[in-house]
C-alpha positions in Angstrom: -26.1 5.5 -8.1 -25.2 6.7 -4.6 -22.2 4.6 -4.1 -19.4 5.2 -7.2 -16.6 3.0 -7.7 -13.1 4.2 -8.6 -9.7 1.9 -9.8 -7.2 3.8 -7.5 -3.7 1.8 -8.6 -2.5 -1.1 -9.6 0.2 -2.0 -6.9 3.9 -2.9 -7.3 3.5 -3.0 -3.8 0.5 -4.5 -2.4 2.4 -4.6 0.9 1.9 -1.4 1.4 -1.2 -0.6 0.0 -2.5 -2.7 2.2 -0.9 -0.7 5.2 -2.4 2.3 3.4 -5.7 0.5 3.2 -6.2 -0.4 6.8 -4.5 2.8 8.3 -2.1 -0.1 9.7 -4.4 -1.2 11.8 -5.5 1.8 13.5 -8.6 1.5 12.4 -11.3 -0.2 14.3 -12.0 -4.2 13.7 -15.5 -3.9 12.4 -14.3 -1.5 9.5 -11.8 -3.9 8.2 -12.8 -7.1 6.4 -11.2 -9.7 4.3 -12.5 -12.5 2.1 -10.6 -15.6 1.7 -8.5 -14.1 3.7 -8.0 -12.9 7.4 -9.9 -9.8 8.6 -6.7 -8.8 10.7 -4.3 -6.6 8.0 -1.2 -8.2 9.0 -2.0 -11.7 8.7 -4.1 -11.0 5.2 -1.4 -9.4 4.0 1.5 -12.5 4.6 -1.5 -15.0 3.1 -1.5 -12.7 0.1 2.4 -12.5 0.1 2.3 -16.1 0.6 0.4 -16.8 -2.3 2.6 -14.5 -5.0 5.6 -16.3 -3.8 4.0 -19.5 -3.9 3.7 -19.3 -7.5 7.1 -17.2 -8.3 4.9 -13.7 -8.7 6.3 -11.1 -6.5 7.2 -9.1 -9.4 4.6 -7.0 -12.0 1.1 -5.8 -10.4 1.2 -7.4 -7.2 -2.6 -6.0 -6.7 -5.6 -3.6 -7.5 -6.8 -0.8 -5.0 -10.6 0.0 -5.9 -12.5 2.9 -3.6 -16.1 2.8 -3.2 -17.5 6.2 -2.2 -20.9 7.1 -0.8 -22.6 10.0 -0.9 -23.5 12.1 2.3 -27.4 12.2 1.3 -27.7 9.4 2.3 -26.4 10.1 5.7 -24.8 6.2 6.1 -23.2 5.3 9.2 -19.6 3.6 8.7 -21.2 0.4 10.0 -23.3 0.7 7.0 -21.0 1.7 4.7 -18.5 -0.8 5.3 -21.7 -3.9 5.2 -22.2 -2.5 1.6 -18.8 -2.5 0.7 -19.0 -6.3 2.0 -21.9 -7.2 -0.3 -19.7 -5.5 -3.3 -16.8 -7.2 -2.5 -18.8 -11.2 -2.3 -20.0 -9.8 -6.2 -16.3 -8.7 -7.0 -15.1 -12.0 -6.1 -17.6 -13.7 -9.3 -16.1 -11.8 -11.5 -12.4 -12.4 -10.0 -12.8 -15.3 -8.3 -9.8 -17.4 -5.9 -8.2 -14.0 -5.1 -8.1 -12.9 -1.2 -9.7 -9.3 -0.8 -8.7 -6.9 2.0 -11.2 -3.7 2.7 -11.6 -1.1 5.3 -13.5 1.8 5.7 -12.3 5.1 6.0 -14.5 8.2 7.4 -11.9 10.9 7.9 -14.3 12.6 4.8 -17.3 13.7 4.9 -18.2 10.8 2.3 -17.6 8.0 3.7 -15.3 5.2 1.4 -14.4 2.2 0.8 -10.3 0.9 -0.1 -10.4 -2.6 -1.5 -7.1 -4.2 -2.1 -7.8 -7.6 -4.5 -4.6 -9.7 -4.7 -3.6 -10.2 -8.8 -2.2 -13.9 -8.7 -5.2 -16.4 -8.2 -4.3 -18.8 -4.8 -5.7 -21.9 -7.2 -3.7 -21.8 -10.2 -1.4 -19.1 -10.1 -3.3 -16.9 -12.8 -2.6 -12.9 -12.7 -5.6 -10.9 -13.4 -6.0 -7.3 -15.0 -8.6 -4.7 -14.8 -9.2 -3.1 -18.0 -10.4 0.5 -18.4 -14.0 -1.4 -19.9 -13.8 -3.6 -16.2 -15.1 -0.4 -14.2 -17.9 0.1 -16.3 -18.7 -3.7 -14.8 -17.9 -2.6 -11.4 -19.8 0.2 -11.4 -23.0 -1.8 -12.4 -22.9 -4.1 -9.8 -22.1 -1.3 -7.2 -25.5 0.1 -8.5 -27.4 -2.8 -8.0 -26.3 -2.8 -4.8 -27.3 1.4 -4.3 -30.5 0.4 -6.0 -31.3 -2.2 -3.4 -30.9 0.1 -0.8 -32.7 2.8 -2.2 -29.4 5.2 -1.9 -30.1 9.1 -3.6 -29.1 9.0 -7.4 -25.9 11.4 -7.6 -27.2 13.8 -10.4 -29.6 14.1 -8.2 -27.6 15.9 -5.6 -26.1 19.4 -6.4 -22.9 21.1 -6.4 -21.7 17.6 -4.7 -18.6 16.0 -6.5 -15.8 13.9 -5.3 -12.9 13.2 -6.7 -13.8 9.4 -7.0 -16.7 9.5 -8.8 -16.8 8.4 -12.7 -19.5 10.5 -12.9 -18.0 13.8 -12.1 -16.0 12.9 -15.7 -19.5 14.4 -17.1 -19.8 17.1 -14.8 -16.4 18.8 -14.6 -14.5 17.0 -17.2 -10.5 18.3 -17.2 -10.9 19.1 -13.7 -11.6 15.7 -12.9 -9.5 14.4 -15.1 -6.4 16.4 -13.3 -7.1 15.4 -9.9 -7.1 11.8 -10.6 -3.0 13.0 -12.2 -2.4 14.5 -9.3 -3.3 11.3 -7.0 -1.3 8.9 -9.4 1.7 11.4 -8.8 1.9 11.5 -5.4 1.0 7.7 -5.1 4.3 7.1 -7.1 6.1 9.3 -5.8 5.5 7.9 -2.5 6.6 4.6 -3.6 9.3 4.9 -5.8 13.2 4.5 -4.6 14.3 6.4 -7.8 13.4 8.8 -10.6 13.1 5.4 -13.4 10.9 3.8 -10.6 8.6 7.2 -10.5 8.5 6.5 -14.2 7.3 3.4 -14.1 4.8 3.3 -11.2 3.5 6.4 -13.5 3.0 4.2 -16.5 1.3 1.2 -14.3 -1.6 3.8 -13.3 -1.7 4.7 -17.1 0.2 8.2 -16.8 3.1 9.3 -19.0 5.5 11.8 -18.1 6.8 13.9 -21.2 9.0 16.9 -21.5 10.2 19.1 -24.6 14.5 19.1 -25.4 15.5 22.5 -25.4 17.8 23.9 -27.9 21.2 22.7 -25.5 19.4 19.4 -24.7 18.1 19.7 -21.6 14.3 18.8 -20.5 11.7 21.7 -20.6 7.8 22.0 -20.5 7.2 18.6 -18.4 3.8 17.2 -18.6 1.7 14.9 -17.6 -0.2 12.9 -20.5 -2.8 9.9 -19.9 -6.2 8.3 -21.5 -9.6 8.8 -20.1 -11.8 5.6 -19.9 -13.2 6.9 -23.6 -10.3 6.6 -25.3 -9.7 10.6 -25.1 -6.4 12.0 -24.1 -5.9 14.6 -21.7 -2.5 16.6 -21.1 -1.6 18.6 -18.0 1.9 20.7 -17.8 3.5 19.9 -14.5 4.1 24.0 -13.8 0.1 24.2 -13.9 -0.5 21.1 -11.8 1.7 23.3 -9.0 5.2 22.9 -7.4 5.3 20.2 -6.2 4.2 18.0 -9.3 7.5 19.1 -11.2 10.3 17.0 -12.2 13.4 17.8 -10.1 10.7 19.0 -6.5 9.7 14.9 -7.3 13.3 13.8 -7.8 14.0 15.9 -4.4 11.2 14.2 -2.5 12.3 10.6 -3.7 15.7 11.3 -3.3 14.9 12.5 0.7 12.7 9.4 1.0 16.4 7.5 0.2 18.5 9.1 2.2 15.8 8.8 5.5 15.8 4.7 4.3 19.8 5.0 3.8 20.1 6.0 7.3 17.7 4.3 9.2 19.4 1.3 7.8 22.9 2.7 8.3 21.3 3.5 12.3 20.1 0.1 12.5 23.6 -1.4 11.5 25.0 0.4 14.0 22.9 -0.2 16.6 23.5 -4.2 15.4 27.6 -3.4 15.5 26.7 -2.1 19.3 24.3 -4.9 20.4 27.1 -7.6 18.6 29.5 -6.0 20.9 27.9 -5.8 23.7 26.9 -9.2 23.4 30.3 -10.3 22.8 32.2 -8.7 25.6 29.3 -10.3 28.0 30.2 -13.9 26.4 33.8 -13.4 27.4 32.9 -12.2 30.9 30.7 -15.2 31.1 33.3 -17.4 30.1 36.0 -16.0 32.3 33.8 -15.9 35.4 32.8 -20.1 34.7 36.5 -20.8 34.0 37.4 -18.8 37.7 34.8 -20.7 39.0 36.2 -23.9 37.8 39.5 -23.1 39.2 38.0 -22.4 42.5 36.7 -25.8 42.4 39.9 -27.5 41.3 41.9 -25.8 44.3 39.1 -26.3 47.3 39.2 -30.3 46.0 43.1 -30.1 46.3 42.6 -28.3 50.2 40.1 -31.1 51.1 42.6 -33.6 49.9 45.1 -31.6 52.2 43.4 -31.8 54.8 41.9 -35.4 54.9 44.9 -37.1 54.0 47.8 -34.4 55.5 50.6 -33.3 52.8 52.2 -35.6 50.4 55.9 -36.3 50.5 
């Protein structure tokens, strides 16, 4: 079981996930691949786009983002790493067949990973899929078929050597885990949310509720993060714990910051279009009046040769 397989989201977005997912397109060609679909980001990610739209679903879970991590025993190169995640991704597509799937690998860890972004409507008949918390317990057997074949180092039996993205740690550090993968749903919604209802709900698509106690005048107190383990088992983390930056109004700030950039980037871009229009406009009129002199010019050296072939008219 060197490799472990993680469900990072489920995308509103898979847009930008898919930016996310191929470092938009800095990465290097033979770490990106795509199945039914293009190996170059951009143009997968229009035939995925293509595909929602052609059967009216743009809206819901646009698409799920998987990482496959491997462990640095085994001392893979990121050739290797990403032909494994290849040979995952051809078994993914049994089990979720007519769906384009995007990967790329990423080394700026010591383990290398995976991101694999499978697009939820099905290209044949239009069908939306889900992953269920039971699916990764599937996923996780084929990715260890595919460790076995290779001969990759068991994880338990590699000490003191957990990431965040392995199910496994679950049994080894329990709420710890647990509060990392909060922390990467928060900041993943965060990051993609316009406003604070948004941040709710891109919370409760990665299966994390954020609660708070009413105070005695009504306001919110004691946020906290609650969600549901693949067991079934609840686990609870107050936002003041989680740090900072995880608390309600420091999010609300952030989102709010991430508006007002958007607001005026698109209030610099009108601008610049108001500029260009006139611009444009005052060159038209230039253009115009210089043809029109011209035609004058004509007129009146026709009315001289006239002159001066036939003398003056009486």
């Amino acid at each position: 079981m060197g490799a472990i397989i993680k469900i990072a989201s489920a995308t509103k977005n898979a847009g930008a996930t898919l930016n996310y997912v191929a470092r938009n397109g800095k990465l290097e060609s033979d770490l990106q691949s795509g199945y039914l679909c293009s190996d170059d980001y951009a143009s997968a990610r229009k035939q995925m786009q293509v595909t929602r739209e052609m059967f009216s679903k743009t809206t819901g879970r646009q698409g799920f983002h998987l990482v496959q991590s491997f462990d640095e025993a085994d001392k893979l190169t990121p050739q290797q790493s990403h032909q494994l995640g290849k040979e995952f991704i051809e078994k993914l597509a049994e089990k979720y067949p007519n769906r384009e799937i995007f990967m790329a690998t990423h080394t700026d860890q010591d383990n290398f990973h995976n991101h694999i972004l499978i697009n939820s409507v099905d290209f044949n008949d239009g069908t939306k899929m889900d992953i269920k918390i039971a699916d990764i317990y599937d996923l996780q057997e084929i990715n260890d078929e595919i460790s076995a074949k290779y001969d990759l180092t068991p994880l338990n039996y590699v000490e003191n050597n957990v990431y965040k993205s392995e199910i496994k740690a679950y049994e080894q550090t329990g709420m710890q885990y647990e509060r990392d993968k909060v922390k990467e749903k928060i900041q993943f919604a965060r990051d993609h949310s316009s406003s604070m209802n948004e941040f709710l709900e891109n919370l409760q698509d990665q299966g994390v509720e954020m609660k708070w106690q009413i105070g005695k005048k009504g306001q919110k107190t004691r946020e906290k993060y609650v969600t549901t383990d693949f067991e079934g088992k609840e686990w609870s983390f107050s936002a003041r714990k989680l740090g900072a930056e995880f608390k309600g109004e420091t999010i609300e700030h952030a989102i709010l910051g991430q508006e007002r950039t958007s607001e005026y980037d698109s209030s610099r871009a009108e601008r610049l279009r108001g500029l260009t229009d006139s611009v444009r406009e005052t060159a038209e009129r230039e253009r115009a009046k210089q043809e029109e002199d011209r035609r004058l010019e004509q007129q009146r050296e026709e009315a001289r040769k006239i002159s001066r072939d036939f003398g003056p008219s009486l």
